[in-house]
N, C-alpha and C positions, 0 to 999 in steps of 0.2 A: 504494500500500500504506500501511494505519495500523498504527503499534506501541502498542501496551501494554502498557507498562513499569512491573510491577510491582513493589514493593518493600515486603518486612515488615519491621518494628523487631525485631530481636538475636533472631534466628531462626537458631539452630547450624546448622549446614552436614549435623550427621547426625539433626535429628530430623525425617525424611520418611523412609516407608518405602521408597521408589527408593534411599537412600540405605542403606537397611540397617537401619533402627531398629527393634529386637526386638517391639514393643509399637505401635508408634502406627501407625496406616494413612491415609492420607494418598491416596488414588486419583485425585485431581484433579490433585494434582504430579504422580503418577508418569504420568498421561495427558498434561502437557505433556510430559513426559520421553520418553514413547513418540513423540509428535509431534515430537519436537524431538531435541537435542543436550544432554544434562548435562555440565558441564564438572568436575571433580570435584577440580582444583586451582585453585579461584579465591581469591584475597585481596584484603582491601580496604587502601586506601593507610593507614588509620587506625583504631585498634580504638575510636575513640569516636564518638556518631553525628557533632555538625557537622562535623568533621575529614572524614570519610570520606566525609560526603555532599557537601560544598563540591569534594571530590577528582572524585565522581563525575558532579558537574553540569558542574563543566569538564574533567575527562578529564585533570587537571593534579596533579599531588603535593601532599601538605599543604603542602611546603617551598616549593613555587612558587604556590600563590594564596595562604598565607601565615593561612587562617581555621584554626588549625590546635587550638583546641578550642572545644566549643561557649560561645557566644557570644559569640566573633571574629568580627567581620562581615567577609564579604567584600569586600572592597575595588572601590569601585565602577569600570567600566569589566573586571573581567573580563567573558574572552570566555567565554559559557557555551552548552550545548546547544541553547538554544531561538536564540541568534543564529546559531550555527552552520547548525540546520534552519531559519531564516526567511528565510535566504539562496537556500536549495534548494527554497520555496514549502510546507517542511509548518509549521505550526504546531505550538506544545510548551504543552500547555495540563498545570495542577495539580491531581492532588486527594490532598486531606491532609497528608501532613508534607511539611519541609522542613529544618527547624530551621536556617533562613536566619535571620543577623542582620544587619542592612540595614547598610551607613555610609553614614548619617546625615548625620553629618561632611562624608565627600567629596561626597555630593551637594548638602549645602547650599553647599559651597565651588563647585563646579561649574555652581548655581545651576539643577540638576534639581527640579523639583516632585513631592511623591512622588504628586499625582494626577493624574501626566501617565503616558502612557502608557510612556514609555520610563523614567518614575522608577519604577512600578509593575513592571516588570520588572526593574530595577533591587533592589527592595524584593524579589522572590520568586523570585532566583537565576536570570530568565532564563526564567520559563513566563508564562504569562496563568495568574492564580489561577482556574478554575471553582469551588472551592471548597476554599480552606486552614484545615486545622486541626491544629497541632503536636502536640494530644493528651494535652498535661499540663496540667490543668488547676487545680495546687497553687493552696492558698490557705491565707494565714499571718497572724502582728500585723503586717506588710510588706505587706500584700494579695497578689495574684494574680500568681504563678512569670510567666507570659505575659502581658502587658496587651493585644493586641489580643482581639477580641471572637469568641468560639467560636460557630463555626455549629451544631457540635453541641450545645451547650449549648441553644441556641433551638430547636433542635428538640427536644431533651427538653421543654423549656417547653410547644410546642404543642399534645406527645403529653399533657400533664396532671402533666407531674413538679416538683413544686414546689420553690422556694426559687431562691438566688442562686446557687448552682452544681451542679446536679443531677450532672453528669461527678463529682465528688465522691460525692455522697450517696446516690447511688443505681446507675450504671453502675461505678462501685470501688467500691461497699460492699457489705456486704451487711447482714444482721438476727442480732442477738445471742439469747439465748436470752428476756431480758427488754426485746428490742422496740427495743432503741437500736443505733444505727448500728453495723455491725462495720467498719474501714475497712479497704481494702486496700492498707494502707501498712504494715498490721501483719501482718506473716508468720502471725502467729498465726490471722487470718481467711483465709487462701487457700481452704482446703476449703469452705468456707462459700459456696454460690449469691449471685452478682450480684444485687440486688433490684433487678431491672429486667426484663421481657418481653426476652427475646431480640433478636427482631428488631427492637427499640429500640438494642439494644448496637452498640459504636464500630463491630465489624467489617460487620455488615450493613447500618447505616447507609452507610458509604462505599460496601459496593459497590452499592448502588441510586442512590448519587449518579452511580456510573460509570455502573451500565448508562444514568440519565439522558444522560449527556454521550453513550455512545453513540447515543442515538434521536434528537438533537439536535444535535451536531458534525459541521461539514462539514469532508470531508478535504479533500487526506490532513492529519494529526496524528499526533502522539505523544500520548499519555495517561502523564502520570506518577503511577500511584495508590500512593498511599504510605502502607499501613497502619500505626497505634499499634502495633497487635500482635502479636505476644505481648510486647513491652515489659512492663516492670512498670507500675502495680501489678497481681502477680497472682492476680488475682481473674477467675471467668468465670462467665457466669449459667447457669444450668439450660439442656438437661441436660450442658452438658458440666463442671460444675462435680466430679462422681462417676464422669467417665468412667471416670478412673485412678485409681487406689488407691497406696498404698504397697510392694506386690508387683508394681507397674511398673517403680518408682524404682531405677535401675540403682547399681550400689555405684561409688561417686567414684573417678573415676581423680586416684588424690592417692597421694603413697608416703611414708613416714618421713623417708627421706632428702632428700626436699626441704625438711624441715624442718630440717637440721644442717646447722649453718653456712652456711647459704642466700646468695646475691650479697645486697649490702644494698637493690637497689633491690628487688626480688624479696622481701625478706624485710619492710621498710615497705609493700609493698602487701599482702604476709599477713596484717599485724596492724592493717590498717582495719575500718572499722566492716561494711562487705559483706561481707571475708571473714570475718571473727569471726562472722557470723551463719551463712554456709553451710558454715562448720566443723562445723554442727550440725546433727545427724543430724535433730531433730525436725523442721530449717526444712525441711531436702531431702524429707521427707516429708511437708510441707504442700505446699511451692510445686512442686515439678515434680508433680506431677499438672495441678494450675491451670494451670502452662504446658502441658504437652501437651493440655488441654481448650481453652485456645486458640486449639494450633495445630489442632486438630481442629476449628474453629470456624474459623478461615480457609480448611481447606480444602474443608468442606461449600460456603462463601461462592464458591469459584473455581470448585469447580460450577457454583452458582449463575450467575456472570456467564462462565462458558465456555457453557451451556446458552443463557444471551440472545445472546450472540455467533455460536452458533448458528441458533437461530430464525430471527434477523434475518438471515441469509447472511452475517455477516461474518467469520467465524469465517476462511475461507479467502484472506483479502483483509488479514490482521491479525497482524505479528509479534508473538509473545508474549516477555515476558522476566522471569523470577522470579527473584528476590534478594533479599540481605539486607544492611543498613548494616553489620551485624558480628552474633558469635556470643555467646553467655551461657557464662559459666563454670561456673554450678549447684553451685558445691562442689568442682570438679574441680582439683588443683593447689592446694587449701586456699583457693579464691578463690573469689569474687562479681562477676556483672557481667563488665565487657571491661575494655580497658586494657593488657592486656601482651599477647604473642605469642604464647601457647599456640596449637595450633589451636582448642580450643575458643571462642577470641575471634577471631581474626583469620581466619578460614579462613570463606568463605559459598556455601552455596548457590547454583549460578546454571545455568538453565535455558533455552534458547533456540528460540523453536518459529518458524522461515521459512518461510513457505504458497508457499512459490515454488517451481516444477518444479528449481529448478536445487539444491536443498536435499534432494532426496529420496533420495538415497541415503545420508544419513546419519543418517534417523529412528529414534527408539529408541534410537542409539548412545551413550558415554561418550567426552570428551575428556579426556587427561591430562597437557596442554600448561601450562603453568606460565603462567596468567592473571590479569591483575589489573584492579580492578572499572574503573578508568578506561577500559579498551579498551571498555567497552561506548558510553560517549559517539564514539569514532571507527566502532564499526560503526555506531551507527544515520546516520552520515554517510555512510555508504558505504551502506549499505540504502536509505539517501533517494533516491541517485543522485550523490553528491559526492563531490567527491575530500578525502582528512582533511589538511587543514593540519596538517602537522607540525610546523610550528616554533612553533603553540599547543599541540594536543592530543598530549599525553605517549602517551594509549595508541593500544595499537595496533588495528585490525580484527581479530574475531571470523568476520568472510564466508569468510575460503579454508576454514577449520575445516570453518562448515557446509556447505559445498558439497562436501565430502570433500577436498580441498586440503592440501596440508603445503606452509607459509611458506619459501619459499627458506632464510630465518632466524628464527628466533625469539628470545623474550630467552631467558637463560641462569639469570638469577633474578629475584625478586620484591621487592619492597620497600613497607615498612609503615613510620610514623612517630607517634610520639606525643610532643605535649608538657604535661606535668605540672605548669605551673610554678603553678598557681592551686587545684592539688590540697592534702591537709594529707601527703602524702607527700613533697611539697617542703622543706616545714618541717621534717618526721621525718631527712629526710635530713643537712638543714643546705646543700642549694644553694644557687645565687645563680637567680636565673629563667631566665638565658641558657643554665645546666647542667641543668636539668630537662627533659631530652631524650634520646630513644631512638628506634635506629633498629634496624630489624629487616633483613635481610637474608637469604634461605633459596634454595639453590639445587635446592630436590626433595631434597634429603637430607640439606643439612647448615642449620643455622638459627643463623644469629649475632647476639644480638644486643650494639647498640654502647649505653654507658650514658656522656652527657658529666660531666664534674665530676672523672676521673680516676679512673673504675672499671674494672675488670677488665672484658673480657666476657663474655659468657654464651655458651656454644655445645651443640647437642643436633645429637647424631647419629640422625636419624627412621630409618633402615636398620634401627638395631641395638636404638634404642630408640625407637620409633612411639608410644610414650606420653609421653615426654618428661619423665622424672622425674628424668635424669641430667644436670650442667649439667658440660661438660666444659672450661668456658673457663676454670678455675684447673689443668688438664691440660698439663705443660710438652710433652708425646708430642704437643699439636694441635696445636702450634707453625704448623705447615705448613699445617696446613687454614685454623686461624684468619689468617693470612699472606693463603692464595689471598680468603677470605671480604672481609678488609678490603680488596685490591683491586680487586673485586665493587663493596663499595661506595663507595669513589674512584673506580670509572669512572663508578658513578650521578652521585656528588658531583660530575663536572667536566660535568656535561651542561649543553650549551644552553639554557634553560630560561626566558631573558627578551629571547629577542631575537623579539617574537611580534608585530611591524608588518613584518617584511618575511619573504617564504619564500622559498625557495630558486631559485625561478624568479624572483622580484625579485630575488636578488643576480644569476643569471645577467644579467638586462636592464641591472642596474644596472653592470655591467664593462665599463669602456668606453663608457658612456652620456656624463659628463664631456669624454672626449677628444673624440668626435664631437662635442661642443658647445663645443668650443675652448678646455677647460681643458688647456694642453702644456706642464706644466711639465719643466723636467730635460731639455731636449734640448739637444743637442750641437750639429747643424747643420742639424736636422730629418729629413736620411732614415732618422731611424730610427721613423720612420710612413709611414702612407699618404699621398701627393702631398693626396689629398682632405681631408685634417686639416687641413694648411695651406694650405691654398688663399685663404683667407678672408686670410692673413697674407704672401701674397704679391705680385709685380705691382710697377707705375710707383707710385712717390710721386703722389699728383693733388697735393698743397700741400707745399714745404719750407719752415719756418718755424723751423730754424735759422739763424744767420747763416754759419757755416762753410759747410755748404754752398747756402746763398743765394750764395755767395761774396763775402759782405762783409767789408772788414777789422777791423771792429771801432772 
């Protein structure tokens, strides 16, 4: 069996219509959904993308591979997905993001060359690149946000789109009224068509690279396709630039009262430059439309490469899995972008479609198991055929789920991490770097989060209030819950989490391995082992080379 393991950039957990979303339709997802398993409580370890994707490529917490915002490179010699399945004979090949930042560092120390094979893996979190492209393609008096070299970019070149960075000037831009660039970096141009043929644009580009790797890749593999979009900037080309109108644009789940006397960490991300824009009614009325043309533009595209998956007969031979790195805030919570714990940031999408007979009674169904995105790195271990190292991979298997199966146990909560310290909310604050840290904790209905530097926490009861505009953690009546919450997260906090060269079947072998090899220290007079322990230490003297008992006088 092959997987294709797809992945959108900050694609909210409710704009699919499987999901419930008033307006947008979405028949490709909801067709994996009918195939498959929606899981409908998943969270990702991190509401920013490298954080959360560094989590998801090793299956490990931001706090344990330690990349924990983007561009923290992960620290080389983790174990990631693609070592995991190279092991069990599938290969884990790339296409498009990652937002891996290599060390550098530790490999030059290590004396890895990054174009050897094992540094190149090394460089791209653990896949064989078929083709990576991060997708941002900013360019400043600093030059170019990303300095490696964009294949999309070359291929705009080939197609006739001219200049030094066409992903700029013409797939984010569009045309002003008198002919000059409108960019889509300016909220102001969102309504405004891509000035680019479509099937030129980022999204359909990728997936013709995939269906390539399909007509070409020998299994089995993973395919990790990992769409830019709907990331910002957004901008979409014709037609789906006028799908949506402003009479789509649903009114912000935002209340007053989150505005008085707000937590401080809570109240410095209100007044960032993101949220100050989607405070404003105009912006939400340009850019969600552009977003949901988008995503309406991904999921014509999953048509697209579910149709060739088709065709080619693989379609039944191929698990499918749809996610997202994290959610968009759009205004909601007086925010922009991810970064805290709403659900609209931290809560994604995820989709699960097993062509296996042993999957079939739970097609079309909803899970509402308390999931988090690392467990999908241990199922596709256990889908390969392997058993999931636990004393590496944090999560858990997603397989009893879809086989209709309830987990002897399951976790009890969820946990998300974010650290801010390179943020200007660090600065607003007045932390030290080591306090610009937050840990989310949510049990299904109660959600705490912990803020370091000596802040109060936040706590929102999702029962009572599912929109989350009440923060009850200055509530002396939570006493109790917030109590049960914080030891939730101290049992996370005391986990095993770096002892990942030996597992648990090595400590069994390892007990006792020493004695049997004639390490006895501590005995008394030896029967307190096996005869066979000491054997080696028993018997005739063959040489005495004392003089006492040589029996000489001295």
């Amino acid at each position: 069996m092959n997987i294709l393991f797809i992945m959108y950039d900050q694609l909210r957990f409710d704009y699919l219509s499987c999901a419930g979303h008033p307006h947008l339709e979405t028949p490709n997802f909801d067709r994996v959904a009918a195939m498959g398993v929606r899981f409908t409580e998943a969270y990702v370890q991190s509401p920013v993308c490298g954080a959360s994707r560094m989590s998801t490529y090793t299956g490990r917490y931001a706090s344990s591979h330690g990349a924990q915002w983007n561009g923290f490179p992960l620290r080389v010699g983790e174990v990631t997905l693609g070592d995991h399945l190279r092991k069990l004979g599938m290969n884990a090949y790339l296409l498009g993001k990652t937002h891996m930042k290599v060390d550098a560092e530790g490999m030059t120390r290590l004396g890895l060359a990054p174009d050897s094979v094992i540094g190149a893996r090394q460089a791209e979190c653990g896949f064989d690149a078929w083709v990576r492209d991060d997708g941002l393609w900013g360019q400043g008096p600093d030059g170019f946000y990303d300095q490696k070299r964009s294949p999309y970019n070359e291929y705009l070149k080939s197609k006739g789109y001219d200049g030094e960075n066409p992903w700029a000037d013409y797939a984010n831009a569009g045309v002003d009224e008198d002919g000059n660039i409108a960019s889509g970096w300016m909220f102001a141009n969102a309504d405004k068509p891509a000035n680019i043929r479509e099937e030129d644009s980022e999204t359909p580009w990728l997936t013709s690279e995939t269906m390539r790797f399909v007509d070409e890749a020998k299994g089995p593999w993973l395919a990790h396709v990992s769409f830019i979009k709907p990331h910002w900037p957004y901008i979409v080309p014709a037609p789906y630039h006028d799908m949506f109108g402003p009479n789509h644009v649903p009114a912000p789940k935002r209340h007053p009262t989150e505005q008085r006397d707000p937590h401080p960490v809570y109240g410095a991300f209100m007044a960032n430059k993101i949220a100050q824009a989607f405070q404003q009614d105009d912006v939400r009325r340009k850019v969600i439309p552009a977003y949901m043309g988008l995503i309406k533009q991904c999921d014509d595209q999953l048509g697209r490469l579910l149709g060739h998956l088709e065709t080619t007969g693989k379609l039944d031979d191929t698990m499918i899995v749809l996610t997202s790195d994290h959610g968009d805030y759009l205004g909601d919570h007086w925010l922009g972008e991810k970064d805290l714990f709403h659900e609209p940031s931290v809560k994604v999408p995820m989709i699960v479609y097993d062509p296996r007979p042993e999957a079939d009674a739970t097609r079309g169904t909803t899970c509402d198991a308390l999931v988090e995105q690392i467990d999908l790195t241990a199922t596709f271990i256990e889908a390969a055929g392997g058993e999931v190292p636990t004393h590496i991979v944090e999560g858990r298997s997603l397989m009893p789920f879809l086989r209709g199966e309830t987990p002897e146990t399951w976790r009890d909560f969820v946990i998300s991490e974010y650290d801010y310290s390179v943020t200007p909310m660090r600065a607003a604050l007045g932390v030290s770097n080591d306090d610009a840290r937050l840990f989310m904790v949510y049990d299904g209905r109660y959600k705490l989060i912990h803020a370091e530097g000596g802040f109060r926490p936040m706590l929102f009861d999702t029962q009572n209030d599912p929109d989350e505009f009440h923060d009850l953690g200055a509530d002396t009546a939570q006493a109790e819950i917030i109590d049960r919450m914080y030891g939730h997260l101290a049992q996370w906090g005391r986990r095993n989490a770096q002892r990942v060269t030996r597992s648990d079947a090595d400590l069994a072998a390892m007990r006792g391995a020493s004695a049997r090899k004639g390490i006895l220290p501590f005995l008394v007079d030896g029967t307190e082992v096996p005869n066979e322990w000491t054997e080696k230490y028993r018997g005739r003297a063959r040489q005495i080379w004392t003089k006492q008992e040589a029996g000489q006088d001295g």
